[in-house]
N, C-alpha and C positions, 0 to 999 in steps of 0.2 A: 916710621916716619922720622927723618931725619929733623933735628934742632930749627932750619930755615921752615923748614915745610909746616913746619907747630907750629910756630911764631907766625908766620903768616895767616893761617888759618885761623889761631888767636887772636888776631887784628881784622881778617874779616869779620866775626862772628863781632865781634864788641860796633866795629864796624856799622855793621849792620845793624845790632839790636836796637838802636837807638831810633833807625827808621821803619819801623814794622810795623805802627798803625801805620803812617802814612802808606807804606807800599804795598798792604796784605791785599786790599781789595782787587788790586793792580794784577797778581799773579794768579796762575792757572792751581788747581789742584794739585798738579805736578809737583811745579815749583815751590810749592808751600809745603810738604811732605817732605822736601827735599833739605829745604830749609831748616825744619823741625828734626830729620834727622842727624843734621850737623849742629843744631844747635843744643839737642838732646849729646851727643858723642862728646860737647863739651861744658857737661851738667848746665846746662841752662834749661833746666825742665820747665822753669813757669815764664822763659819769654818764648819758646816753644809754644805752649798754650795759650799766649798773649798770641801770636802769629795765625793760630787757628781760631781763634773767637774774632779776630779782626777780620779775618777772611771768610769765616760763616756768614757775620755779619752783612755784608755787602753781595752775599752768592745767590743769584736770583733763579741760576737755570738748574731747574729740574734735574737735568742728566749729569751735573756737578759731580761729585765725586762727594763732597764737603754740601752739599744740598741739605737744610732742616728746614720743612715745612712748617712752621710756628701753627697756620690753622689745620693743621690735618689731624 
């Protein structure tokens, strides 16, 4: 990865993490994996975490990907 293409990616990821309760509920399983693995590639392991516990949070359907039944 060339020096632009870091630097960018560094600016999205910082970018971002600042909005991730707000938008967790928002994305699909996909997009939240996706996330987690870029934000994992740039050691951010516990807003990674943060992204997946916001988006547990709000995931109702069953077929989810990210789906925990609290009464089961």
């Amino acid at each position: 990865m060339n020096a632009d293409a870091y630097d960018t990616a560094v600016r999205f990821v910082d970018t971002w993490s600042e909005s991730v309760p707000d938008i967790a509920s928002g994305l699909t399983c996909r997009e939240v994996d996706a996330l987690v693995e870029l934000f994992c590639a740039f050691n951010r392991d516990e807003l990674a975490d943060q992204l997946i516990a916001a988006h547990v949070a709000e995931d109702t359907d069953p077929v989810d990907l990210h789906y925990q039944n609290e009464t089961a």
